[in-house]
N, C-alpha and C positions, 0 to 999 in steps of 0.2 A: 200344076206341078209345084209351084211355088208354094202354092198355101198347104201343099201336102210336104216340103220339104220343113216350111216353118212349123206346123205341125209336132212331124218328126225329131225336128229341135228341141223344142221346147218339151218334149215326151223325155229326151236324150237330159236335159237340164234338169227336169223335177227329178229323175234318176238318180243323178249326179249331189244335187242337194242330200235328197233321201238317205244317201248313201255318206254323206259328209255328216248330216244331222245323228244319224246310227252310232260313228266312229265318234264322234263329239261324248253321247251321251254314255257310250264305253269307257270313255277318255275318263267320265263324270264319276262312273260307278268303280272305276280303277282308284279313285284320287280318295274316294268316301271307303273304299276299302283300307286302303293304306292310312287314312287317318283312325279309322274305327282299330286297326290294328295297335296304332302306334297308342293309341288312348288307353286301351287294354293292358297293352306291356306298360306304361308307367300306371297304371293303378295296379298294376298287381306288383311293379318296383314297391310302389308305395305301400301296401301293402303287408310286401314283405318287410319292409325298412321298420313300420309298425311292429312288427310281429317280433324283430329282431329286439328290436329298443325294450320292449316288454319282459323280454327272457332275458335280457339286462338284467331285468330290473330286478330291486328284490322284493320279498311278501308284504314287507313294512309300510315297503314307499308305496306298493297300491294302494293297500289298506289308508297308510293317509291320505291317497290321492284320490280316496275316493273310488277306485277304480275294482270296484267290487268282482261284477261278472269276471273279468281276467283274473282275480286271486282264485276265485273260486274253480276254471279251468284248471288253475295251475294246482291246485290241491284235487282236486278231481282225478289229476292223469298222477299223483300223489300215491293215492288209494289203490287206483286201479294196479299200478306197478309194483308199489312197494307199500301194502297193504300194512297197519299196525300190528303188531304182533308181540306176543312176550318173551323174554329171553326164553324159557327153553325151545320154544319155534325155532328162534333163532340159532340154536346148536344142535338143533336136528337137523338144519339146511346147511350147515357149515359140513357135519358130517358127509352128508350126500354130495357136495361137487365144492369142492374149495375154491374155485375161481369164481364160478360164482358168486360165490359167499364174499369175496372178495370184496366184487366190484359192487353186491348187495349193500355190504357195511360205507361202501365209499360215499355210496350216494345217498344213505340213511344217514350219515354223517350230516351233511348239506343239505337234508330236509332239518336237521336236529339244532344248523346253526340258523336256519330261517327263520325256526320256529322260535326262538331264544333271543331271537336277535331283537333290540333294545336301542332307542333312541337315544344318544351322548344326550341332547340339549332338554329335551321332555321329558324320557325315562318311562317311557311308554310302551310297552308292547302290541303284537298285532291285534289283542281281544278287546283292548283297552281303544286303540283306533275305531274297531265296528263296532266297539257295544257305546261308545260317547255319540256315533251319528245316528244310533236308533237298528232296530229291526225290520223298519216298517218293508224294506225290498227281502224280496224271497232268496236274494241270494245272501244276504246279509244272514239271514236264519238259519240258511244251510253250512255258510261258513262257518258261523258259532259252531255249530255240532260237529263238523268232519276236523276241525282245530281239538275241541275238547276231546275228541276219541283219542286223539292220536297221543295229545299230553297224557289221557286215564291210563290208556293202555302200554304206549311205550316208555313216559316219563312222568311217572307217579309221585317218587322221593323227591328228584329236581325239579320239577314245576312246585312241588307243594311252599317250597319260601322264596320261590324267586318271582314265579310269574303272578302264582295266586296273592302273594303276601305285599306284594309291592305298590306303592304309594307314593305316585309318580308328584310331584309339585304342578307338573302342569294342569293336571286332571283333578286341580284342587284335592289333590292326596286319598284320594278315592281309588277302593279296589275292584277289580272285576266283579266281586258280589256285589257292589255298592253299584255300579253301572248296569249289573242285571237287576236290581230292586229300583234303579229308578227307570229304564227303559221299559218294565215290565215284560221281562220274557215267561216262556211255556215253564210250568212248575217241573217237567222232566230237567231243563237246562237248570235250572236254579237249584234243583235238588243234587246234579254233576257238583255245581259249583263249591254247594256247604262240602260237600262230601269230599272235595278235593283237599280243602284246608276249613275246618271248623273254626278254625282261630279267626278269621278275618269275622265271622258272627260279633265279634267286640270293637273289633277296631272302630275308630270314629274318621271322619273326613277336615277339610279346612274348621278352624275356628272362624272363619267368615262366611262360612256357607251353616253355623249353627252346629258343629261339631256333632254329628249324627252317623249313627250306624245304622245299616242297611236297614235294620227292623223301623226304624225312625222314618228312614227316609220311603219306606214304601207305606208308612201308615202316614205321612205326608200327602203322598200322592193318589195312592191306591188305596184307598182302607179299605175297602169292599171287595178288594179282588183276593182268589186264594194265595197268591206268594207271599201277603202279610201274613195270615194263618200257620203257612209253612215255617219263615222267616220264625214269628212268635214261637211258634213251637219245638224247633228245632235249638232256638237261644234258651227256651225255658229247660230243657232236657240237657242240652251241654255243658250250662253253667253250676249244674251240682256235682257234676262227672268230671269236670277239671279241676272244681275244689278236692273230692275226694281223690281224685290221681296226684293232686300237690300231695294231700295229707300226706299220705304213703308212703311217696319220696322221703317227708324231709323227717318221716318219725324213722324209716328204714335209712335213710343217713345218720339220724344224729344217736341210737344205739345198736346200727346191725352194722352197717360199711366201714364203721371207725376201728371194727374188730380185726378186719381182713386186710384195712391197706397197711401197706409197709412203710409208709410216713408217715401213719400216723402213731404209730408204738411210742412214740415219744409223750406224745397226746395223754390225759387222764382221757380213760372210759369210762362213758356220761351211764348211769344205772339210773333206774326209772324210782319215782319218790324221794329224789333226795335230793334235799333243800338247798347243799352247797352249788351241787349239778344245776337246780331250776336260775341260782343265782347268775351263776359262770353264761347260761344258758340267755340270761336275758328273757325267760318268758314269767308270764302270768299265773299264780298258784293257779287256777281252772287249767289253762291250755296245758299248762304242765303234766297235773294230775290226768289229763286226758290224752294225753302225749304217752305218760307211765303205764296206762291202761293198756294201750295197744302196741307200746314197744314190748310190754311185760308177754302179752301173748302171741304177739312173732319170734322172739327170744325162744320160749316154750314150744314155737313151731307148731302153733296153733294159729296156724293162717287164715282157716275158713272162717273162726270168730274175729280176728281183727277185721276181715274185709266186709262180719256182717256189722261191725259195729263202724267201721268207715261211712257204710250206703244210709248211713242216715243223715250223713252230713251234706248239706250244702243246699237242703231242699228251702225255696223261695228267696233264695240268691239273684243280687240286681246288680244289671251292669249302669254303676251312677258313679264312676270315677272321674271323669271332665265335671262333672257337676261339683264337685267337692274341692274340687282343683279351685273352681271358679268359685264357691264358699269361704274357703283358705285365704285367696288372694285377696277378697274383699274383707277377711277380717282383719288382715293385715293390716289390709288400707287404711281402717278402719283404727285399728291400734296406733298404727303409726301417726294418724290425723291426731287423735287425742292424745298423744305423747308428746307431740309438736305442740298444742295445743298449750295443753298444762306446764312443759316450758317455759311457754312465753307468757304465760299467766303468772309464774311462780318470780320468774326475771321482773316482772313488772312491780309487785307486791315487793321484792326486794327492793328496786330501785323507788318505791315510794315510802319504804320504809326508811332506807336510805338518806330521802330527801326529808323526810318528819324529823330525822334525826339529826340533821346540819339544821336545820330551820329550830326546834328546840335548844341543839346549842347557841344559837344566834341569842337567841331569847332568854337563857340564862347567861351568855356573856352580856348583855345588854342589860340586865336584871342585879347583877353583880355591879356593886360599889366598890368604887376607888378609898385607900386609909384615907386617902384626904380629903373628900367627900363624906365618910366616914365623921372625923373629926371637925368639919365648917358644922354640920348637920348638930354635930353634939355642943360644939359655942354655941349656935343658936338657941339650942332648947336652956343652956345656961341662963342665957338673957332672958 
């Protein structure tokens, strides 16, 4: 009975254990829940606090910070909402529901100051941020394109001198084209960029970086890839197109516009061939006489022969204006050295002629006899 009672205990005790060990490792899997929970909620706090801090932020500061994929969402959910569009879109939506239209323009507003938006201390914009750190990330390449859509298609006029034209000092005075010719982008992006503002095809960058325009700089780097072909081809086709758009201007200024303004009746009216005119005028008998040519047949309102006799100007035009700059200044140098120069040659010749000439009077006052000298001299020859 004993050893059936000890037994029975000890049956009663593993029990007892069994049933402690159970509650224990409930106890376990309650404690790993409640931490597994509590880890969760602060990573998704954190998380959110991330998510928060970002929609903070603005386009810029990703862009400088590197923080590409996040600009890229943000311009994503951009598109998807509030898609680019041209003004008349835009006044057919207005049409259709006004509040809309409303809260549409509010928030195209606030894409339009992101977009625009400019560094006080750099002077840098967002394209000018991702196209100096390179294209090599895919979100970097998608950026460029969904930015340039939205400048092509919503802000064509305003971007063309502010974001395209711009020449920040920190970016050693280089413009978006110049960042897309040295980065090497897809000849579609580079062909947006001419197309945006032609003018920047001229402009040059720092004079300590060798004062180079995009065509420069990508036959630098890339000579064998197509965007020097394009780059060459596009500078060789614009720059006889901008000569003859000047011509134009300043012959339809100086004898069509002087006719019409009201400030200027005061003004003599400049008439083509005449001599007083070319003098008043400041130009060259040639540019003159070629000036008379084509003012003589706009006057006559013979447009279609001025514009053919325009299109022959400008062809095998080079952009070497830094170079000339830097030919000028050295002949200055140059002059100025040999005027300095001959100065102090001329000053020298004088003060030695100067000194021949105290030293010769020396030598005739020394040479010069005293009467009384004079007169010993003539006793003596007596004797």
């Amino acid at each position: 009975m004993s050893t059936a009672l000890s037994l029975t205990d000890n049956v009663d005790v593993d029990a007892d254990d069994d049933d402690n060990t159970s509650e224990h490792e409930e106890n376990v899997k309650e404690v790993d829940d409640n931490d597994d929970d509590y880890l969760s909620d602060s990573s998704y706090e954190s998380d959110s606090s991330d998510d928060e801090d970002v929609s903070n932020r603005t386009l810029l500061f990703l862009c400088e910070e590197g923080q590409l994929d996040r600009a890229l969402i943000r311009v994503r959910d951009w598109d998807k909402r509030y898609p680019p569009c041209s003004g008349d879109n835009n006044a057919k939506k207005k049409k259709k529901n006004m509040r809309a239209a409303d809260d549409d323009d509010k928030t195209r507003s606030i894409i339009k100051q992101e977009l625009f938006r400019k560094n006080i201390h750099t002077g840098n914009y967002c394209l000018h941020e991702v196209l100096a750190g390179g294209i090599g990330d895919k979100s970097a390449l998608e950026l460029v394109e969904r930015i340039l859509e939205r400048y092509r298609i919503d802000y064509p006029n305003e971007s063309r001198n502010t974001i395209f034209k711009a020449q920040p000092k920190d970016s050693n005075k280089r413009t978006i084209l110049q960042w897309c010719a040295w980065c090497k982008v897809p000849s579609y992006i580079l062909k947006q960029v001419i197309n945006a503002n032609p003018e920047c095809m001229l402009l040059r960058d720092n004079l300590s970086h060798g004062s180079r325009t995009p065509c420069d700089i990508a036959k630098r780097y890339w000579s064998d890839d197509p965007i020097t072909m394009i780059l060459k081809s596009s500078l060789d086709s614009h720059l006889p197109y901008r000569i003859q758009f000047n011509v134009h201007l300043c012959i339809d200024r100086i004898f069509k516009l002087s006719n019409h303004h009201a400030d200027d009746d005061a003004r003599k009216i400049l008439t083509p061939f005449n001599k007083v005119d070319r003098k008043n005028t400041g130009l060259t008998p040639r540019t003159w006489f070629v000036a008379g040519v084509i003012g003589y047949t706009m006057s006559r309102e013979m447009n279609n022969l001025a514009l053919h006799i325009i299109s022959f100007m400008g062809y095998g035009a080079r952009n070497v204006g830094s170079k000339n700059k830097r030919k000028r200044k050295n002949t200055q140098k140059r002059r100025s050295a040999m005027s300095t120069k001959a100065a102090t040659i001329k000053r020298t010749e004088q003060g030695g002629s100067n000194g021949s000439r105290d030293r010769n009077e020396e030598t005739n006052s020394n040479n010069e006899e005293s009467p009384e000298m004079r007169t010993r001299s003539s006793r003596k020859r007596k004797i």
